[in-house]
C-alpha positions as CSV (number, residue, x, y, z in Angstrom):
1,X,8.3,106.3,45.9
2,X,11.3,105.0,47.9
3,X,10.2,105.3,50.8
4,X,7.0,103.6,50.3
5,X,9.0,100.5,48.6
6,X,11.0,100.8,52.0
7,X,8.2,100.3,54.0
8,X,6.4,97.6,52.4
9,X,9.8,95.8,52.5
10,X,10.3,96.2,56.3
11,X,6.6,94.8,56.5
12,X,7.4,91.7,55.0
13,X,10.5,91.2,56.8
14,X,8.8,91.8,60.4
15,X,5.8,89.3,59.2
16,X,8.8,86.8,58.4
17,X,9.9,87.4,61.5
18,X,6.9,87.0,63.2
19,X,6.0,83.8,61.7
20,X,10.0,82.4,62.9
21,X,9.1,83.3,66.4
22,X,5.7,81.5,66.0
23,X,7.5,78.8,65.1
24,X,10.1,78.8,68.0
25,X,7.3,78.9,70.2
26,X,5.2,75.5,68.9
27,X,8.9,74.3,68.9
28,X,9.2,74.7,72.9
29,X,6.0,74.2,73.7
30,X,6.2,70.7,71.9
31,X,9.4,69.9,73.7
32,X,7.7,70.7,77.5
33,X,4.4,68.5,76.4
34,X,5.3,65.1,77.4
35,X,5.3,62.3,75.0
36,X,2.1,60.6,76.1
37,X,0.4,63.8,75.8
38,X,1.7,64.7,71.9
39,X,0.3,61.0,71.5
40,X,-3.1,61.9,73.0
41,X,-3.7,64.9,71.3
42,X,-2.6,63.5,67.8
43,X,-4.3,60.0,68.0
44,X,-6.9,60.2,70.5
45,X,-9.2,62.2,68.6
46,X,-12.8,62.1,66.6
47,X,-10.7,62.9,63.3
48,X,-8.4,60.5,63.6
49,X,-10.6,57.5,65.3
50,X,-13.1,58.3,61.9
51,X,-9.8,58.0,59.4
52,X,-9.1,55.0,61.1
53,X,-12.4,53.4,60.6
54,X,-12.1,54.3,56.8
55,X,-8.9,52.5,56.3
56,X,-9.8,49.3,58.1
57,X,-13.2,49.3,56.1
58,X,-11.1,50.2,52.9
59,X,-8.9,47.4,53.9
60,X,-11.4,45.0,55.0
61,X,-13.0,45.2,51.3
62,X,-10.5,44.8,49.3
63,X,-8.9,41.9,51.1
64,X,-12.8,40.3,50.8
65,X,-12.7,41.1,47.5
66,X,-9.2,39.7,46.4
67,X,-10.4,36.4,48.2
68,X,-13.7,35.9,45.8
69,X,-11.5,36.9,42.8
70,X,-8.6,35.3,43.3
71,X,-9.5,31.6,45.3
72,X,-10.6,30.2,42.4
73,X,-7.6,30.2,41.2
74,X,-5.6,29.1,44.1
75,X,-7.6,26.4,44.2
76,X,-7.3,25.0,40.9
77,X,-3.0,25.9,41.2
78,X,-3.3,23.5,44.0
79,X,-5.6,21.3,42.5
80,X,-2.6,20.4,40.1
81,X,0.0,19.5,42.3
82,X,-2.1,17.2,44.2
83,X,-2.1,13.3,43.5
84,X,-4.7,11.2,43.7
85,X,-4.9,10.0,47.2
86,X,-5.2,13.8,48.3
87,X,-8.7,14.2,46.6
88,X,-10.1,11.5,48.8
89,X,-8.4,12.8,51.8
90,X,-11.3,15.2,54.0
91,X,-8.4,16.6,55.8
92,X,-6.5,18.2,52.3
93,X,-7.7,21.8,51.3
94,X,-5.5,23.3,49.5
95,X,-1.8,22.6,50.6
96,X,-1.4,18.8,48.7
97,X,0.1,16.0,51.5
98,X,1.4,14.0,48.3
99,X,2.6,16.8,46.2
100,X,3.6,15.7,42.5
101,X,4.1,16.4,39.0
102,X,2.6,13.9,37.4
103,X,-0.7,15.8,35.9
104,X,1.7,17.8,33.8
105,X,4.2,15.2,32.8
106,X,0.7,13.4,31.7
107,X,-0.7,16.3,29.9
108,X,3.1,17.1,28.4
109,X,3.6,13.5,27.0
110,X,0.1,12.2,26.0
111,X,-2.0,15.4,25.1
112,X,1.2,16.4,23.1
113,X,1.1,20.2,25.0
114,X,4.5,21.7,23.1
115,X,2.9,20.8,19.5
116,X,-0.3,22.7,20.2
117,X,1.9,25.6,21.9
118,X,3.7,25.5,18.7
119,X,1.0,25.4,16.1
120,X,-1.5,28.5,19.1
121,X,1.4,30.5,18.6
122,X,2.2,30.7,15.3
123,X,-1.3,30.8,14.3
124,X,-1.5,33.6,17.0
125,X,1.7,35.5,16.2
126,X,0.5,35.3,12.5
127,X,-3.2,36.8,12.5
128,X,-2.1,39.2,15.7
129,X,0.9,40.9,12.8
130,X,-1.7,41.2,10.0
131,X,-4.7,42.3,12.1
132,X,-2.3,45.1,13.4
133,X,-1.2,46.2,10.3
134,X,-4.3,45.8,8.2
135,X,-6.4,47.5,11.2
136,X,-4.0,50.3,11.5
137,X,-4.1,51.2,7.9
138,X,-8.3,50.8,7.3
139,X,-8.5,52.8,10.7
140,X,-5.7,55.7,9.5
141,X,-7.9,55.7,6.2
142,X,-11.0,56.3,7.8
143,X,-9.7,59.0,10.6
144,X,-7.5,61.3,7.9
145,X,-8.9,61.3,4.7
146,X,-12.4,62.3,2.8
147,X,-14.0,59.9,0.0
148,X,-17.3,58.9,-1.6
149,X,-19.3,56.6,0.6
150,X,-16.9,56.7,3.7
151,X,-20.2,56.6,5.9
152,X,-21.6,53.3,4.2
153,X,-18.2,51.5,4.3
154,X,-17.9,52.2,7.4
155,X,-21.5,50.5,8.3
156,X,-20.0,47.6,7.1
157,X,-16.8,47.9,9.3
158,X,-19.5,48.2,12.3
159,X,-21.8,45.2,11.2
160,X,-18.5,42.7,11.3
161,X,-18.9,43.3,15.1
162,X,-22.8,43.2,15.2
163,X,-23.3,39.7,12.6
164,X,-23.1,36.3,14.8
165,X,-20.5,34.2,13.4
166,X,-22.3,31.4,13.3
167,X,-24.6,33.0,10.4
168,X,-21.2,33.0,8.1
169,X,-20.3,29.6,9.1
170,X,-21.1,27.5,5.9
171,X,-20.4,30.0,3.9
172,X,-16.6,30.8,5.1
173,X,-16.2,27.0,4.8
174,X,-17.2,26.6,1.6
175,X,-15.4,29.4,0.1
176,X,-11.9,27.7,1.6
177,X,-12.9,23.9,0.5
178,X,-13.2,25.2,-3.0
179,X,-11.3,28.2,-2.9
180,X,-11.7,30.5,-6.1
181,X,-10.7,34.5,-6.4
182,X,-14.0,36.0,-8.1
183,X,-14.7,32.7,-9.8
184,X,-12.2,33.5,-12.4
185,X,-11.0,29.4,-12.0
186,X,-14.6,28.7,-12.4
187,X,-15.2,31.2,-15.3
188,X,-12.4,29.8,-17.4
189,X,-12.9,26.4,-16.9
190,X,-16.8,26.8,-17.5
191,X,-15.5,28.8,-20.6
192,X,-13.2,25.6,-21.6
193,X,-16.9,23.2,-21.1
194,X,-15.8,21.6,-17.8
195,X,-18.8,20.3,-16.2
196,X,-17.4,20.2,-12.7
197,X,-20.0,21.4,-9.6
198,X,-18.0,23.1,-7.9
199,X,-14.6,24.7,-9.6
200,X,-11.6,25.3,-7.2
201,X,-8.3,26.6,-7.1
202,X,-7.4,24.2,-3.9
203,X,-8.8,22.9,-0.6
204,X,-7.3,25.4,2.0
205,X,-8.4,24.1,5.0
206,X,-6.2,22.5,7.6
207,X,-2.9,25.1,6.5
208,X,-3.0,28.4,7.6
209,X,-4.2,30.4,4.3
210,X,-8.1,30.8,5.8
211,X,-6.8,32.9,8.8
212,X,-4.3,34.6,7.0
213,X,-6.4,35.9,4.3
214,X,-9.1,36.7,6.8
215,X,-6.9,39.0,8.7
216,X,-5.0,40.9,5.8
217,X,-8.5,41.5,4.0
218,X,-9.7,42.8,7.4
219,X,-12.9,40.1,8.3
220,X,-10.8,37.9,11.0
221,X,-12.5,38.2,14.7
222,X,-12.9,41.2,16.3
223,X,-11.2,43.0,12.7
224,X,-14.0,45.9,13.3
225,X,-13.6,46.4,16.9
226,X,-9.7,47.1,16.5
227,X,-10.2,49.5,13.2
228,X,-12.4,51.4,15.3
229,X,-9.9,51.9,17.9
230,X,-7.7,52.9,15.2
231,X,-9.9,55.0,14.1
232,X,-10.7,56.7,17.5
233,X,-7.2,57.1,17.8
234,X,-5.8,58.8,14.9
235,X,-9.2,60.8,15.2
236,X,-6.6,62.5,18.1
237,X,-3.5,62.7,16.2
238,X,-3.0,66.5,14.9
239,X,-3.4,67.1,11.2
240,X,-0.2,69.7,11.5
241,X,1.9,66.9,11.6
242,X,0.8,65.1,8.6
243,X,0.5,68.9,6.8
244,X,4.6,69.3,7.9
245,X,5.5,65.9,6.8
246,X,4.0,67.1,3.2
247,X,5.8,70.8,3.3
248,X,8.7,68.8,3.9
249,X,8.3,66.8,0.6
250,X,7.1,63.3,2.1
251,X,3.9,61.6,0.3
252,X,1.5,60.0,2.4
253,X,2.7,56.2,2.7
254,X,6.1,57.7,3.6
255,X,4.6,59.9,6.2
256,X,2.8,56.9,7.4
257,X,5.4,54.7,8.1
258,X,7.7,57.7,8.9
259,X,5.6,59.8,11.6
260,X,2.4,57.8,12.0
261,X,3.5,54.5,12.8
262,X,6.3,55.6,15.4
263,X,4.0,57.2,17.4
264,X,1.3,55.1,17.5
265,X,3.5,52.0,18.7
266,X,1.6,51.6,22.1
267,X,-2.0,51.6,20.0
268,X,-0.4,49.0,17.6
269,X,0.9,47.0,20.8
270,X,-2.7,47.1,22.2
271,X,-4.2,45.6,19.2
272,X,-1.6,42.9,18.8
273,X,-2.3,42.3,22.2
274,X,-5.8,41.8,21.7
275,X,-5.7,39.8,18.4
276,X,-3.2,36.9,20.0
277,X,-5.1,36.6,23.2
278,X,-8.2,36.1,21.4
279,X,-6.8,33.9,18.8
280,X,-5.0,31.7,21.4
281,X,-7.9,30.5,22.8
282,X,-10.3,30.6,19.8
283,X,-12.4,27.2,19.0
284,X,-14.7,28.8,16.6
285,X,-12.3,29.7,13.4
286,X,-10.2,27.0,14.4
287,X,-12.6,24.0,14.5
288,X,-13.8,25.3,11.1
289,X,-10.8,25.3,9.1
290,X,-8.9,22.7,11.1
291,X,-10.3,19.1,10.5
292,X,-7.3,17.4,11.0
293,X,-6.2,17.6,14.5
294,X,-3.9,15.1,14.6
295,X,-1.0,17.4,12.8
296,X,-3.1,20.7,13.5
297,X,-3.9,20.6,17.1
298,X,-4.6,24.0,18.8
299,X,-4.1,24.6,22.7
300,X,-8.1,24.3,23.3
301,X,-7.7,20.5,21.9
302,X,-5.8,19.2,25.0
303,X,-8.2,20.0,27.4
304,X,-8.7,16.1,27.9
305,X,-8.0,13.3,30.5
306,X,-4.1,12.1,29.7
307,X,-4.7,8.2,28.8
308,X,-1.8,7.7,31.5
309,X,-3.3,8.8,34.2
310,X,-5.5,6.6,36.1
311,X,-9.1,8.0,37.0
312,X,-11.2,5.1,37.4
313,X,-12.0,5.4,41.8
314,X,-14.0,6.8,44.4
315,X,-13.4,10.5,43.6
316,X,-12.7,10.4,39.8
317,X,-15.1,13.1,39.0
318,X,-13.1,15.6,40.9
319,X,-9.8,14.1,39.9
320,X,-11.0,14.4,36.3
321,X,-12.2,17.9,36.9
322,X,-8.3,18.9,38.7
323,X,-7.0,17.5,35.3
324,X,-9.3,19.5,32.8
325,X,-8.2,22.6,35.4
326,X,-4.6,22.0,35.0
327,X,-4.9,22.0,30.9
328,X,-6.6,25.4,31.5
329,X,-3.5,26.8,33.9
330,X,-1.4,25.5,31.2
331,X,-3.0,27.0,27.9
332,X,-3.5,30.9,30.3
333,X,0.5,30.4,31.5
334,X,1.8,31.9,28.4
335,X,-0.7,34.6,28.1
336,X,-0.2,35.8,32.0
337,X,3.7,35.6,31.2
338,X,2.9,37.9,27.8
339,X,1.0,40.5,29.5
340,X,3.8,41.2,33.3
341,X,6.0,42.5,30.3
342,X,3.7,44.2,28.0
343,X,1.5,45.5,30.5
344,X,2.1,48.8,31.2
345,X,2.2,49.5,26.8
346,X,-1.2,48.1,26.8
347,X,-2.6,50.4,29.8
348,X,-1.2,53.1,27.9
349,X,-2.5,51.8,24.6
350,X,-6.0,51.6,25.8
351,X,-5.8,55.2,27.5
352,X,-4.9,56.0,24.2
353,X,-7.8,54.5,22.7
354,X,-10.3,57.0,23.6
355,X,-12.7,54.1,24.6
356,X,-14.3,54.3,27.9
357,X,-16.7,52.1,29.8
């Protein structure tokens, strides 16, 4: 027995020795071979002339690509520092000959641009808080626990993403001209003989009640899609730690803000995420239920020529169009400054998700 574990040993240590030598050899050899030669035979061959075909290909494409993405944009960053002799000047392109500031000073001043950041981003921060919460609790419900009619309720979560907007139009409007809970203003007062057409506790429109109460009660824009990320994400979460939360003693709302919420900060990110950047750039909810836009004006509002800026030449339609551009570049700035920190949480949030395609 020893012997034979002697022997295997001295096999291994002869192969190790073996492969040393081979080693010392390439070693030497390589140091005789002249440098040209080492060149030649690493470089100079069908492998490496077909690798090198792939990578300038590769590299061709995406550099073609980039361009058709990204010159738009370039051109309408430029665009905005340009004054107005360069847009009647054949020889400008893209680098401006009279560069200047005046597009945003004019959009600043006269379009009143820090009021409507003001009002976008409360009015974002606002519905992207309660869409988040009320999203993550409707999905939690729907993943974890068993009731009667689950199924149909949850039809009507997936036809909030499937009716147009438009159809609920009049109807949403009404209801916040002449807001009533249930009619129970209009059942007492009917009670009581008033005669009035259409009983109300309060006009709501121009404040921010309509989008508030849309987003707690779940039926703001895009409430279905993010409850059925929710939902496809705590379908992933393990019942065991819910079931050791409850040996432990803790009830479910204390497990859910305890356990579940902690660890499903990057999903919660991703829907805030989502919620704000749609609602900063929403016209639809936001030309309903704001009329007034002189003391509600919203960031899509100022996309208008500044009444300081003259327009009135030769090349005023592509003057004007520069200036419509530059309110565009202003109302995406925040957004694109939102998502360099927050991007990597919202990858991961979205990997999270379970949603693919």
């Amino acid at each position: 027995m020893d012997s034979t574990f002697s022997n295997k040993r001295a096999e291994k240590e002869l192969k190790r020795l073996q492969r040393k030598e081979e080693a010392l050899r390439r070693i030497k050899a390589q140091e005789k071979t002249s440098f040209g030669m080492r060149l030649r035979y690493k470089y100079l061959t069908p492998y490496f002339a077909k690798k090198l075909v792939w990578i300038i290909f590769r590299l061709v494409l995406l550099i073609g690509i980039s361009y058709v993405i990204l010159f738009p944009y370039i051109s309408k960053i430029a665009g905005s520092f340009m004054a107005r002799e360069d847009f009647v000047d054949q020889t400008v392109k893209l680098i401006p000959k009279y560069p200047t500031l005046d597009t945003y000073k004019a959009i600043i001043n006269d379009n009143r641009y820090f009021q409507a950041l003001f009002n976008s981003t409360t009015l974002s921060v606002m519905a992207g808080v309660c869409q988040m919460l009320t999203c993550a609790i409707v999905g939690y419900g729907f993943s974890k626990f068993k009731f009667r009619f689950k199924g149909i309720l949850f039809v009507f979560v997936i036809l909030t993403m499937i009716i147009p907007h438009d159809t609920l139009q009049l109807s949403m409007f009404m209801k916040f001209r002449y807001f009533d809970i249930w009619g129970i203003v209009g059942g007492i007062k009917t009670l009581f003989g008033s005669t009035e057409a259409t009983p109300a506790i309060g006009n709501l429109l121009n404040s921010y009640w309509p989008l508030g109460i849309l987003s707690l009660t779940g039926l703001a824009f895009k409430n279905g899609l993010f409850i059925y990320i929710m939902k496809q994400y705590f379908n992933g979460v393990p019942d065991e730690l819910e079931e050791a939360a409850y040996v432990d003693g803790a009830g479910i709302i204390k497990t859910f803000i305890r356990i579940i919420i902690p660890m499903s900060l990057p999903m919660l990110v991703t829907i805030f995420m989502f919620s704000f950047a749609w609602q900063w750039s929403d016209t639809f909810y936001t030309g309903l239920f704001f009329t007034d836009k002189t003391n509600y004006l919203m960031l899509p509002n100022i996309v208008s020529i500044p009444s300081s800026l003259d327009t009135q030449y030769s090349a005023q339609v592509t003057y004007e169009a520069a200036i419509r551009n530059t309110c565009g570049l202003m109302i995406l700035a925040p957004l694109v400054i939102i998502y360099l920190f927050a991007q990597r949480t919202l990858i991961e949030g979205v990997e999270r998700s379970g949603i693919t395609g």
